[in-house]
C-alpha positions as CSV (number, residue, x, y, z in Angstrom):
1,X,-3.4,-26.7,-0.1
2,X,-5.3,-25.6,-3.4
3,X,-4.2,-21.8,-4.5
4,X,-5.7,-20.4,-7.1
5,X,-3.9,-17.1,-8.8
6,X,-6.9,-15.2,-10.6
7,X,-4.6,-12.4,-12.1
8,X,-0.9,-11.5,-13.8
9,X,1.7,-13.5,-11.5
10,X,5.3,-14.0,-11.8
11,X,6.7,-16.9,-12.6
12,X,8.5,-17.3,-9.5
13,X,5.6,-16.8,-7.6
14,X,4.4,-19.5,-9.1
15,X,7.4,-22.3,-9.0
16,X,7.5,-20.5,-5.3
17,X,3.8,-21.6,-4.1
18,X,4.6,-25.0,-5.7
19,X,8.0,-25.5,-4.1
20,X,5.9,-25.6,-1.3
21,X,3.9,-28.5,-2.3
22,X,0.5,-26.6,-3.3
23,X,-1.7,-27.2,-6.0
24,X,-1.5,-24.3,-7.8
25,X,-4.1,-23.1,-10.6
26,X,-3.4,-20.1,-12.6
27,X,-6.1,-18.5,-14.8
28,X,-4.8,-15.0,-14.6
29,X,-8.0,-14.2,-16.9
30,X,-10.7,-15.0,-14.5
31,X,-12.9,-12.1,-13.4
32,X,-16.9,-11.8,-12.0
33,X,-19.0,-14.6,-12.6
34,X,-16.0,-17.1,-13.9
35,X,-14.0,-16.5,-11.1
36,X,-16.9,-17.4,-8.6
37,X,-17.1,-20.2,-10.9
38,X,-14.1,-21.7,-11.0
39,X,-13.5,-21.2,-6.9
40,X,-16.8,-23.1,-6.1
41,X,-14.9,-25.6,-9.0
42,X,-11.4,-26.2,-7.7
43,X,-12.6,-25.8,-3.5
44,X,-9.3,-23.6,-3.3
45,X,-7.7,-22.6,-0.1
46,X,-6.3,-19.5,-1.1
47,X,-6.9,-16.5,-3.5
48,X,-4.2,-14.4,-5.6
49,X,-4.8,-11.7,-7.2
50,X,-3.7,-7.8,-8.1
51,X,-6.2,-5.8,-9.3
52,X,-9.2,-8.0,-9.7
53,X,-12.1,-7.0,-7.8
54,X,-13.0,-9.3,-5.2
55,X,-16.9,-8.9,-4.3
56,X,-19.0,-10.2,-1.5
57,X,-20.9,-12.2,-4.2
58,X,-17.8,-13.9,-5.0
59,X,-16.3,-14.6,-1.4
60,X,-20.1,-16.0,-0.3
61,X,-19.9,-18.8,-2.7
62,X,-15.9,-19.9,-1.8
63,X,-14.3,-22.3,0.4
64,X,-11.5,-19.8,0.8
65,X,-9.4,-19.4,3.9
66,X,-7.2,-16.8,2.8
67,X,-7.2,-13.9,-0.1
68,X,-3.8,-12.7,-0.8
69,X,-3.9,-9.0,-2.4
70,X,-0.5,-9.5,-4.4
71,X,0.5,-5.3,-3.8
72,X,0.3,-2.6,-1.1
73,X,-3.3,-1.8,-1.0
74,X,-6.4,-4.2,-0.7
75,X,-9.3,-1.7,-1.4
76,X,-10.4,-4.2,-3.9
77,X,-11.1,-6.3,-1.9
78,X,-14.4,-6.4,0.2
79,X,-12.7,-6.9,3.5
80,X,-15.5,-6.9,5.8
81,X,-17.4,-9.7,3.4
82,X,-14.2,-11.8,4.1
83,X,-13.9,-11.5,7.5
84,X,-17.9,-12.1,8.1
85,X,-16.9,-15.7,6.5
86,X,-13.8,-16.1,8.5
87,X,-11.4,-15.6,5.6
88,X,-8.4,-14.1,6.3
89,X,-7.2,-11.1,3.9
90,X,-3.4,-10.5,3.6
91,X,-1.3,-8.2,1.4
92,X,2.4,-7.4,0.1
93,X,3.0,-3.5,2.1
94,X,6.1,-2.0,1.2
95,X,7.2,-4.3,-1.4
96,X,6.3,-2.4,-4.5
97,X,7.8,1.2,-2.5
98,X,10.6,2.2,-4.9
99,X,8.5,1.1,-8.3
100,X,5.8,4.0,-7.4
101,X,8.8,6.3,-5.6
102,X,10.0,6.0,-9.0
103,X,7.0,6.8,-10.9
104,X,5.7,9.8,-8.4
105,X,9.0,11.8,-9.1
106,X,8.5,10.6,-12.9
107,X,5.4,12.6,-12.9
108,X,6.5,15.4,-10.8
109,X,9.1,15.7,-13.4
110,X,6.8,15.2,-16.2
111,X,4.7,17.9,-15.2
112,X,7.0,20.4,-14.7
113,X,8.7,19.6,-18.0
114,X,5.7,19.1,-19.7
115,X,7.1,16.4,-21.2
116,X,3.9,14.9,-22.7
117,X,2.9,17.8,-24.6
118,X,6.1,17.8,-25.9
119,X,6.1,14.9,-27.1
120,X,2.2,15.0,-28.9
121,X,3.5,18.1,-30.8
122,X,6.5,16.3,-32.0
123,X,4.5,13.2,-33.0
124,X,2.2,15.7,-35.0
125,X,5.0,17.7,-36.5
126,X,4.8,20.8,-34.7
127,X,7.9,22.7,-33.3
128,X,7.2,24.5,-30.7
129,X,10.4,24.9,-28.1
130,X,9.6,28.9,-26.8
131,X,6.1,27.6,-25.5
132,X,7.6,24.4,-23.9
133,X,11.0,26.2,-22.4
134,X,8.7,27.3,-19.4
135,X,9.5,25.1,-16.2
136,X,10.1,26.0,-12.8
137,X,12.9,23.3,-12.1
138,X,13.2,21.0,-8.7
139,X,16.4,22.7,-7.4
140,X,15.5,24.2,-4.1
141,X,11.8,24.0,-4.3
142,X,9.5,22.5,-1.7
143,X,8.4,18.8,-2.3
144,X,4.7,18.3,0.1
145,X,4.5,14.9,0.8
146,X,1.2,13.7,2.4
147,X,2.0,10.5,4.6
148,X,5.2,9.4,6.0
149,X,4.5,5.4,4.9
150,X,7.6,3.5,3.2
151,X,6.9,5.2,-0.2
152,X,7.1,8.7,1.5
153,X,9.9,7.9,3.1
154,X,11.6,7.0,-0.3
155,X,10.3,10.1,-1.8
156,X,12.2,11.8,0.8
157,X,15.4,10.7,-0.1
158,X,14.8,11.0,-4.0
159,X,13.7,14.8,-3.1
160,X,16.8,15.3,-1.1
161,X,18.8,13.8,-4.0
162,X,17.1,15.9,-6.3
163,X,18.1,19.5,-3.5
164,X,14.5,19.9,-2.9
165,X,13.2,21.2,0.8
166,X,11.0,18.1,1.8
167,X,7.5,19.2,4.1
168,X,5.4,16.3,5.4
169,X,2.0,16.4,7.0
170,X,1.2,12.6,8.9
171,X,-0.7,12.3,11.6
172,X,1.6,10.4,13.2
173,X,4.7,13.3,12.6
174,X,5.8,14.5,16.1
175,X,8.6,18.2,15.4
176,X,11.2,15.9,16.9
177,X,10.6,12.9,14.6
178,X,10.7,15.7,11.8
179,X,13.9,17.0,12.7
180,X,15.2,13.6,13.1
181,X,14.6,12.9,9.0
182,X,15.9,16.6,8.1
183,X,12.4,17.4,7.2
184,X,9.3,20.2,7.4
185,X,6.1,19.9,9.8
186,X,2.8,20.8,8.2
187,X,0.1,20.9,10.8
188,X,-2.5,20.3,8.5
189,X,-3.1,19.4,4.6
190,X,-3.9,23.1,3.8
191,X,-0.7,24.2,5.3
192,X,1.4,21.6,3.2
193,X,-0.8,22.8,0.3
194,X,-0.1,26.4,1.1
195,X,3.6,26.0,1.4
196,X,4.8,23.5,-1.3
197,X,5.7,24.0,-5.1
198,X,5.4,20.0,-5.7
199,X,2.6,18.0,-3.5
200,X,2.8,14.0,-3.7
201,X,0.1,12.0,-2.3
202,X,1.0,8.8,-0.6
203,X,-1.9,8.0,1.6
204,X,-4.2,4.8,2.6
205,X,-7.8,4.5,1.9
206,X,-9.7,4.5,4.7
207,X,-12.9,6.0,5.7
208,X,-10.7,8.8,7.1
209,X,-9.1,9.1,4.0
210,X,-11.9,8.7,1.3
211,X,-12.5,12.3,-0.3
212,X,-10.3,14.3,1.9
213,X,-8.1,16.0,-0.7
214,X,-10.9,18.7,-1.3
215,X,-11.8,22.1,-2.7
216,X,-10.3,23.3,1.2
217,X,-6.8,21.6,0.3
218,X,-6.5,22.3,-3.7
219,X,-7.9,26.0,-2.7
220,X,-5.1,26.3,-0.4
221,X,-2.4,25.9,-3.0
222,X,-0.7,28.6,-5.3
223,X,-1.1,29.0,-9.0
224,X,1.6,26.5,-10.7
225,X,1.9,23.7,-7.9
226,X,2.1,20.3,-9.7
227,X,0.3,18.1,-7.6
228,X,0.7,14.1,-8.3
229,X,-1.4,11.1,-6.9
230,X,0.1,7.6,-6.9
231,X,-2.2,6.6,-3.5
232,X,-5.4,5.9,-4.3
233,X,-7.8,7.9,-6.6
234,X,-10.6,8.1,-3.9
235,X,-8.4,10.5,-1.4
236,X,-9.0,13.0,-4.2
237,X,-12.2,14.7,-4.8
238,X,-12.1,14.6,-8.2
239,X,-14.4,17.6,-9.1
240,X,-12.4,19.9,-6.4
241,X,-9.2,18.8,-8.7
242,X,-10.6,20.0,-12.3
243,X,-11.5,23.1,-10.7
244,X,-8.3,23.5,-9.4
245,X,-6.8,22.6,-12.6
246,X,-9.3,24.9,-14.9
247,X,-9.5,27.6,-12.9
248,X,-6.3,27.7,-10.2
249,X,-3.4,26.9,-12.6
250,X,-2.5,23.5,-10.8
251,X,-0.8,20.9,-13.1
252,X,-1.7,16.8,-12.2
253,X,-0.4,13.9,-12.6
254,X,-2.4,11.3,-11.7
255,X,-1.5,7.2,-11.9
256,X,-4.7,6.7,-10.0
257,X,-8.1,8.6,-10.8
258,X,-11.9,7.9,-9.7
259,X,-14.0,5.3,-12.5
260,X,-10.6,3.8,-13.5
261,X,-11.2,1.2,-16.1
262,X,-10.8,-2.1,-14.8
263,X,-8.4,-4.7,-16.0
264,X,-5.8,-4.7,-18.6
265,X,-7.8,-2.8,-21.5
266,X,-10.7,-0.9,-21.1
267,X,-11.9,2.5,-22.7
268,X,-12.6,5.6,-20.7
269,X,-14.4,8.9,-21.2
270,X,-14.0,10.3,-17.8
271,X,-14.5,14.2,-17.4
272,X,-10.4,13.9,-17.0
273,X,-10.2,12.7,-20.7
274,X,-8.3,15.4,-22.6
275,X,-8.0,18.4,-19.7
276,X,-5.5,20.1,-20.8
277,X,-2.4,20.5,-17.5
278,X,-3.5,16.9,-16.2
279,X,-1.4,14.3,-17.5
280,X,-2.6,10.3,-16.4
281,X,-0.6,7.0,-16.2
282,X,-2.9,3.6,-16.3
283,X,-2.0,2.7,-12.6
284,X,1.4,1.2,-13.5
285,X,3.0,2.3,-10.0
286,X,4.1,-0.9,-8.9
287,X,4.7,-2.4,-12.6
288,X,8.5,-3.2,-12.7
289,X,10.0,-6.5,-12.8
290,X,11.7,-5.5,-9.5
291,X,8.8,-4.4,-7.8
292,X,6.6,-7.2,-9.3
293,X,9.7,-10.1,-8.3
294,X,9.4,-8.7,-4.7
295,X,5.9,-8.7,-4.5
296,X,5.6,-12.3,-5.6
297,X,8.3,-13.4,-3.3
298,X,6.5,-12.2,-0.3
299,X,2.8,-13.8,-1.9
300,X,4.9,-16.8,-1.3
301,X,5.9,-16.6,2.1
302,X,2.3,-15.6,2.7
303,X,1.3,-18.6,2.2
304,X,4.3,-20.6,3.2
305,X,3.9,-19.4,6.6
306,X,0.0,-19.8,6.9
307,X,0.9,-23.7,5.5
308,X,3.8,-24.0,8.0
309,X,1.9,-22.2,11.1
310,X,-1.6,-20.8,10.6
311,X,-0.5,-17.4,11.3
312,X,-1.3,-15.0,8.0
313,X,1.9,-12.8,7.7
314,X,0.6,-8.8,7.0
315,X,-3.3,-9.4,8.0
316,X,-5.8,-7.2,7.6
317,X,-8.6,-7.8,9.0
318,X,-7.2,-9.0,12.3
319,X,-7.6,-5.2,13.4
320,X,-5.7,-5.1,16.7
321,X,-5.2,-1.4,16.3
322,X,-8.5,-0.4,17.2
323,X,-7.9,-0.6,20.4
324,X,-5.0,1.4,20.6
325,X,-5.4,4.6,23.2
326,X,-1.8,5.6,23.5
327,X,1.0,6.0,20.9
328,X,4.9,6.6,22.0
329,X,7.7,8.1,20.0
330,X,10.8,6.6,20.6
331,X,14.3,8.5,19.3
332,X,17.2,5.5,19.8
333,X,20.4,4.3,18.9
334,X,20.2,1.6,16.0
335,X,22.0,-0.6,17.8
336,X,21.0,-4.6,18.7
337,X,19.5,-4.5,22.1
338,X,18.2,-1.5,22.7
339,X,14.2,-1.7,21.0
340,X,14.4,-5.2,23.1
341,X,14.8,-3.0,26.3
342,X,12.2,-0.9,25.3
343,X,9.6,-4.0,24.7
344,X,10.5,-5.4,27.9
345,X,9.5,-1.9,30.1
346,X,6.1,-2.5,28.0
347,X,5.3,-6.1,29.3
348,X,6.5,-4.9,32.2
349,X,3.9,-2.4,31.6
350,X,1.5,-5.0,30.9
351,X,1.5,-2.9,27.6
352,X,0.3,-4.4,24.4
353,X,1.3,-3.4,21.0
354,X,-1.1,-2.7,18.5
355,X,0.8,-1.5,16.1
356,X,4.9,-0.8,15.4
357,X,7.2,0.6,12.9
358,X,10.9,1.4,13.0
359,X,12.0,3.4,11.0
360,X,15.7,3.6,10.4
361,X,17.4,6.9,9.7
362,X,20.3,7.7,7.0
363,X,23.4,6.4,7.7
364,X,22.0,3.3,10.0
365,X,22.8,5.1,13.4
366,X,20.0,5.9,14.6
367,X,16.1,5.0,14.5
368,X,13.2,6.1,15.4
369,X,10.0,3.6,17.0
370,X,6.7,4.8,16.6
371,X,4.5,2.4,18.9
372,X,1.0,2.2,19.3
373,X,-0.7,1.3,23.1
374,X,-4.0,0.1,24.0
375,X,-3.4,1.9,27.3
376,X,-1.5,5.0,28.2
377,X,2.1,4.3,30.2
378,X,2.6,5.3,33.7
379,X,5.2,7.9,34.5
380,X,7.7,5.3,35.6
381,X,7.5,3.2,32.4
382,X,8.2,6.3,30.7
383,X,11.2,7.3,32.7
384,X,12.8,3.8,32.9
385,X,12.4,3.5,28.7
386,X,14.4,7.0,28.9
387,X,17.0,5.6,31.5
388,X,18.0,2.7,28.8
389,X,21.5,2.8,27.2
390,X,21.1,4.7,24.1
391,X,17.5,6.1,24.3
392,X,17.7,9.8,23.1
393,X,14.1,10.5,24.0
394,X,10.6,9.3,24.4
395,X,7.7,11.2,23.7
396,X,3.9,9.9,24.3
397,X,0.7,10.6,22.7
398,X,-3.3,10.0,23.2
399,X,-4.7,8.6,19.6
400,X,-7.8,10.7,18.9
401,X,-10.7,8.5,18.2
């Protein structure tokens, strides 16, 4: 198996994907036209890359099988070009969660402290400490978190660390999943704006997504909210954020923004360039050596397990969820057994799951399934899951379409 890496790789990815007896090429360089090039060249099997664009021009003219997206997101990558040629398209969720956890509440800090103004006025020899004392301090305060994905969920415990009130507004957040993580419910993304001193952004990009943080979500929010985006910059709506900025008294920081140069070095002269209460990163979220070590680890069994089996671990395009009707909210014990009961009342059920995620609570005793249906349970299936040693409580939900 031929893989080519077409972008910054760690070295351990790469002694990884050759433990496992591929061929592996590595231009990390290779962009546009060469990197069309050089796939139609070496007739590889499979794709790396991070944040090099993958177009439909590009994936027409491969041999590819499989494009790994070595991060969380794959909006690089034209998806629907892939799967038109039968090319699977994987990524690395979840992998990269505390690098950007990490950089969010660097920013939130950032921005209250004003640290980077600080900093410019020091570099040109002004001292200025009574107009940089001014902060309003976490203690207390109310962190907004939109999305309740893995990096959310570290964001909640940094928050809590930090004795902030954590809301949350998800559209998969039931009031008893919310007071099982000790958080707030915001009903909708103008109430969480309404309520919170700090708002993080941690959502997807999907066509639900695109553009939905707008004039209706930054109007909502008070004077002095620090607002910080380390999602995607097309969830924002970038003019709705400068007038916020200019004329609401909101303070940004951004590691994502729309018209982001691409690749390493670039120049840009963006209407965000010097605005004054907006302070930008280059999209460095997931750039440790911890999150970047991870990331390649799991590129590698990617592709070990495609090798091994045919079956592409984290797929995207294989979109199973889109037939989902039904979702069910199930409060249980963390203990071995119990989630197996529950699966075997679904195929009882003659239930499949779309989609599944368990997410474990603080202290490891209890968790909390959220499980996605392509047809609603019957009344028994629901009271038999509730009859199962150490079941707290199930709840079930139509998914609006």
């Amino acid at each position: 198996m031929k893989v080519l890496v077409a972008d910054k790789f760690e070295k351990s990815g790469i002694d990884g994907l050759k433990a496992l007896g591929c061929e592996v090429i590595s231009e990390p360089d290779l962009q546009g036209t060469a990197l069309k090039t050089r796939l139609s060249e070496t007739a590889a099997d499979v794709l790396v890359v991070r944040s090099t664009k993958i177009t439909a021009d590009i994936i027409e003219s491969s041999t590819l099988s499989l494009i790994i997206r070595a991060g969380a997101g794959f909006n690089t990558i034209d998806v629907e070009s892939a799967s038109a040629k039968g090319i699977y398209v994987s990524n690395c969720p979840g992998k990269n969660s505390r690098a950007v956890a990490e950089l969010a509440f660097g920013l939130i800090i950032a921005c209250d402290r004003h640290l980077a103004d600080n900093v410019a006025d020091i570099r040109a020899g002004k001292w200025n400490k009574q107009a940089h004392s001014k902060s309003r301090g976490l203690y207390g305060r109310t962190l907004g978190l939109i999305g309740l994905g893995q990096i959310s969920q570290e964001m909640v415990t940094r928050g809590k660390a930090f004795g902030m009130n954590i809301l949350v507004h998800s559209r998969w957040l039931t009031s008893e999943t919310a007071a099982a993580l000790g958080v707030g419910k915001a009903d909708t993304l103008e109430d969480l704006a309404s309520r919170s001193d700090f708002i993080s952004a941690h959502s997807a990009l999907t066509p639900e997504t695109r553009g939905v943080l707008d004039d209706s979500f930054f109007g909502a929010m008070r004077p002095g909210t620090v607002f910080v985006n380390t999602s995607r910059g097309e969830v924002v709506v970038e003019s709705a954020l400068i007038k916020a900025v200019t004329e609401g008294g909101i303070i940004a920081g951004l590691d994502v923004f729309e018209n982001e140069p691409a690749g390493g070095e670039g120049v840009y002269e963006g209407p965000l360039k010097g605005l004054r209460g907006v302070y930008i990163t280059h999209h460095i979220g997931a750039s440790t050596d911890q999150a970047q070590e991870a990331v390649a680890s799991e590129a590698v069994r990617i592709v070990q397990e495609f090798k091994r089996t045919g079956i592409v671990p984290n797929v995207v395009n294989v979109r199973k969820a889109e037939i989902a009707t039904h979702l069910i909210v199930v409060r249980h014990v963390d203990r071995v057994g119990v989630l197996s009961s529950v699966l075997a009342v679904l195929r009882d059920e003659g239930a499949s799951i779309q989609e599944m995620e368990n997410i474990v609570l603080s202290g490891a005793k209890a968790a909390i399934a959220q499980i996605a249906l392509d047809h609603e349970l019957s009344a028994v299936g629901l009271a038999t899951i509730r009859q199962v040693s150490g079941i707290f409580d199930i709840a079930q939900f139509p998914i609006a379409k």
